[in-house]
Residue, then its C-alpha position, 0 to 999 in steps of 0.5 A: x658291115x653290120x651296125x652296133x649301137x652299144x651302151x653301158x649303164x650310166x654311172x652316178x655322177x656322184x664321186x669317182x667310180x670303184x673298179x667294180x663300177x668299171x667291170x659291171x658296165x662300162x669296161x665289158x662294153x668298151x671290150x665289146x665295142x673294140x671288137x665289133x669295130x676291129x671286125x669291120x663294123x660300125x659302132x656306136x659307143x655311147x655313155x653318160x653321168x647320171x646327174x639327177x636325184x638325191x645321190x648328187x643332190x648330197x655329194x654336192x651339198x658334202x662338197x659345199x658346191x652349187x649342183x649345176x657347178x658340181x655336176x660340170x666339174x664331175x663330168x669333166x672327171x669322169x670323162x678324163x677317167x674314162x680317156x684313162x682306162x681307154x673307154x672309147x666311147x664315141x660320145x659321153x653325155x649328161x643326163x641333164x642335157x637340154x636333150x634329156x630334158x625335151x625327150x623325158x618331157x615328151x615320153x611323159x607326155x605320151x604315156x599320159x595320153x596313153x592312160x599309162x600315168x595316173x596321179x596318186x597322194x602318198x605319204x612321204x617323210x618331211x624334216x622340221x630341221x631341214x624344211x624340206x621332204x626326205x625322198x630317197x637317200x636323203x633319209x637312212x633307217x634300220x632295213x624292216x628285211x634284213x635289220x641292216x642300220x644303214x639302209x637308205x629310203x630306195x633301197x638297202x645295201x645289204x640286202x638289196x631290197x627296194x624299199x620307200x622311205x616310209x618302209x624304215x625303223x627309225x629314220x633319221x635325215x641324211x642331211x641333218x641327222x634329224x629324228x624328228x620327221x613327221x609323214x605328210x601327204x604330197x601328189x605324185x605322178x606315177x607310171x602304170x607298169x602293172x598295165x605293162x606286164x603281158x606286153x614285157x613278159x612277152x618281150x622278154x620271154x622273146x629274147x630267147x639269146x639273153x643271159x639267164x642272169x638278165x632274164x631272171x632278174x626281169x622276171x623276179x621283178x614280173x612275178x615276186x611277190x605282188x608283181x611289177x608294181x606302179x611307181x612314182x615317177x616324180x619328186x619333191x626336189x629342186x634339181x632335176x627335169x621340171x615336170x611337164x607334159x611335153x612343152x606344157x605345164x602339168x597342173x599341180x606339179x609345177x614345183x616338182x621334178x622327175x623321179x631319177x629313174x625315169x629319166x635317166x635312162x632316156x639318157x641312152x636315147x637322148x644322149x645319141x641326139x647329143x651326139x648328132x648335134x655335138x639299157x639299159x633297163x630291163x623293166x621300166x625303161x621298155x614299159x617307158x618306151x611300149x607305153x609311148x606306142x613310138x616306133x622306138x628301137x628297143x634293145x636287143x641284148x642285155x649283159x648282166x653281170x654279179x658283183x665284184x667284190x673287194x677283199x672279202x667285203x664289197x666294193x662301195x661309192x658311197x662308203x669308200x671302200x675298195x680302189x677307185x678309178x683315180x688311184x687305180x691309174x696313180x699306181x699301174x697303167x690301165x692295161x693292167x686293170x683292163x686285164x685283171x678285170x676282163x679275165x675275171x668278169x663276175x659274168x655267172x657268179x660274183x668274183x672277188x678282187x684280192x691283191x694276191x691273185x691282182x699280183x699273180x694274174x699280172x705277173x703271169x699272163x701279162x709279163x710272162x705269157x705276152x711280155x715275155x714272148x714279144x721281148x725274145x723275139x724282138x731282141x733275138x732277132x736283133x742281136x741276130x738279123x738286125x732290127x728288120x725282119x728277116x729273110x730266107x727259109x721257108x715256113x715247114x711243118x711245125x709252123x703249118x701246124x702252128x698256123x692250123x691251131x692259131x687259126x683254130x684258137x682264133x675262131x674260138x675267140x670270136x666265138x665267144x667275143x660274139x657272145x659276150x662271153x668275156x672271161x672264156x674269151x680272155x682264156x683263149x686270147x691267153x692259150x693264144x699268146x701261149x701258143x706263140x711261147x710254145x713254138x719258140x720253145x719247141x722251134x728254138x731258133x737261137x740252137x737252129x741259128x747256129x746250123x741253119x740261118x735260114x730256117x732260123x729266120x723264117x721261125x723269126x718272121x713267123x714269130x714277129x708277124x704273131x706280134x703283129x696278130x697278137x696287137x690287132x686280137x688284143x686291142x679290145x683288152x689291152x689297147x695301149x700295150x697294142x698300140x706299142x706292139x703296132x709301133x714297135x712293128x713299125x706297122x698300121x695294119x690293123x686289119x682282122x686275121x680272117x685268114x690267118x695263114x695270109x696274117x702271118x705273112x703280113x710283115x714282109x722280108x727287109x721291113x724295119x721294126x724296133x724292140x719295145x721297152x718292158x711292156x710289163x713290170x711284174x708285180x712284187x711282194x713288198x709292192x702287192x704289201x704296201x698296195x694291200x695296206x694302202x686300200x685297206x680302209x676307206x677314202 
């Protein structure tokens, strides 16, 4: 038995998630997760919200609630979410935990003593009107890069380059809308990364099993233009993890909190402490952990993913535009989403969602591919032999050789589930259900029935246990519909085909099984039309 410790990147708690959200961390590690524990493995499955800096600071102010309260409330909503699309995480915390706090306070405090922390005097942008300094998001402006209009003060959205708030052309308040904004000099504490280099560069060019997209990234940040750079690790805000040094006070930064990033990642530590008492970034992260010279488990694999866009624009929190989590659940079950999503994983490049392809993937791989086996089985069978599986014959040549490519389909499956390689592992669990149609069709029990009712039942048993093996190979992408599978089989044997020819005869001669309800209701036109129109604007 091996153990797993896997975690996904913790979304923002501010507002529901789009599904683009979904299929860049959480949905591609739950995927992982059900495998590795289907296979026998133990697995930790942790995630949580992000609930610190400026992006909660203003939802909650735009939903004229108290910050703690708003927080609570979108935890909540985005834990039930979670249960919605059958996110199994084993515990889903909060970065603003007690447990957050003591262990950011503690790495803070190691990485002073280390040398790793110095104090600088930088100019931030303050607002007259609202009393207060503009960090982060509270400050919009014209991008000096790309002359976007809305960028925001970290970073820009259609460029994607990391900015400062000072960086901006004319810039406006975020809250107010203010123009009037005046630079003043404010202390902050920054982390040392450049003294960090030699030790990531080394760690990363280690992970020789990483996705080129993981590593490239990591060394852009290393190598473009100056380097990796010092940052601030503090801000001017109220809410927050209050500055300290471990369990002491840091003289100066007493009306200070920590910068968002630094201590949001600590989360995917801390929150397995929540865990017991209830990646993760590539770059600052690790130099957080190297820096505190603690024997820290560092990760092993990171899985990078593009962008999924939406209808030939992007996917937007902020700006409402694309399907969201809640309305995704409101017009199909999550199997659905699980499925289209999984099978077109922006793993290598950014992939596109549009209603069109949406309607033709559902339709055809989940009705007609999957759907359409299990129903003519089952329902042959009963009008045949009854609702049990059937006795007499014997399995001949085309099921041996039925079995022998299952079996080799099956190990190209692991192979690139192991590997997290989820789109070519979506297109072998679908060559897999195929398989199951394609011997129906070359079998044909219902012509084989009317000469030989032996034979014709031992093509049904084989083709029943397949359900059973298509339920426990499908879990990770599709759960629930498993689950109706297993049911309708009337059976608990979740147990991973290692041998397939033994897996076909799991269900024996004389058990009982039921014929499921549709497992999936196609698609139609005048559906995909008014979905089309539905979420053609914003939320």
């Amino acid at each position: 038995m091996q153990r797993h410790l896997i975690t996904s990147a913790i979304p923002y708690i501010n507002g529901v998630k789009h599904l683009g959200n979904l299929i860049g961390s959480q949905l591609p590690a739950d995927l992982y997760a059900r495998y590795q524990r289907a296979r026998g493995n133990e697995v930790l499955f942790l995630c949580a919200t992000d609930e610190h800096g400026t992006p909660a600071e203003l939802a909650a102010a735009k939903a004229n609630q108290d910050i703690s309260e708003y927080c609570e409330e979108m935890h909540a909503v985005q834990a039930q979410l979670a249960d919605g699309f059958r996110l199994s995480f084993d515990h889903f915390g909060r970065s603003s935990s007690q447990e957050n706090h003591k262990l950011t306070q503690h790495f803070a405090g190691q990485l002073e003593a280390a040398g790793l922390i110095k104090e600088v005097i930088e100019t931030q942008i303050y607002s007259h009107v609202d009393r207060r300094y503009l960090p982060d998001r509270y400050i919009e402006g014209t991008c000096p890069a790309c002359g976007f209009e809305d960028a925001r003060g970290d970073q820009c959205d259609n460029c994607t380059k990391q900015l400062d708030p000072t960086d901006l052309i004319n810039p406006r308040s975020s809250i107010s809308g203010a123009t009037e904004l005046e630079q003043r000099e404010t202390k902050h504490l920054y982390l040392c990364q450049s003294n960090m280099r030699d030790n990531l560069e080394n760690w990363i060019e280690s992970k020789t099993d990483w996705p080129v997209l993981t590593t490239s990234i990591a060394k852009k940040w290393l190598h473009d233009g100056d380097g990796l750079q010092d940052r601030g690790i503090t801000r001017d805000l109220d809410w927050g993890i209050p500055v300290k040094k471990g369990n002491s006070p840091w003289p100066g930064m007493e009306d200070k909190v920590f910068y968002v990033w630094f201590d949001a990642p600590i989360e995917y530590i801390a929150c397995a402490q929540e865990w017991v008492n209830a990646g993760i970034h590539t770059l600052s992260f690790p130099a957080t952990i190297l820096g505190s010279g603690e024997p820290w488990k560092l990760v092993d694999y990171i899985k990078s993913f593009n962008y999924l866009n939406y209808d030939g624009g992007q996917f937007s929190t902020s700006r409402g535009r694309g399907v969201f989590m809640d309305d995704a659940l409101k017009i199909l079950p999550a199997d659905y989403w699980r499925w289209w999503l999984l099978s077109h994983a922006p793993e290598s490049s950014d992939s596109e969602f549009t209603w069109d392809n949406f309607q033709s993937s559902i339709n055809k791989d989940l009705a007609d591919v999957l759907g359409n086996f299990v129903s003519r089985v089952t329902k042959f069978c009963r009008s045949k032999f009854g609702e049990e599986i059937p006795s007499g014959g014997d399995y001949g040549q085309a099921e041996g050789s039925l079995i022998d490519n299952l079996a080799s389909q099956v190990k190209c499956y692991e192979k690139y589930m192991e590997k997290i390689e989820i789109r070519k592992a979506a297109s072998e669990l679908r060559a897999i259900w195929a398989l199951g149609n394609e011997y129906l069709q070359s079998s044909a029990p219902w012509s084989v029935y009317k000469e030989d009712e032996g034979t014709a039942a031992a093509q049904i048993r084989l083709a029943l246990n397949l359900i059973r093996i298509y339920a426990v190979l499908s879990q990770p992408f599709i759960p629930t519909t498993s689950e109706k599978l297993m049911l309708a089989m009337d059976c608990d044997d979740w147990s991973w085909p290692e041998n397939v020819l033994e897996a076909t005869n799991t269900l024996i001669a004389g058990a009982k099984f039921t014929v499921p309800e549709m497992l999936f209701q196609k698609i139609s036109d005048e559906e995909c039309e008014n979905w089309r129109s539905q979420f053609s604007g914003t939320r």
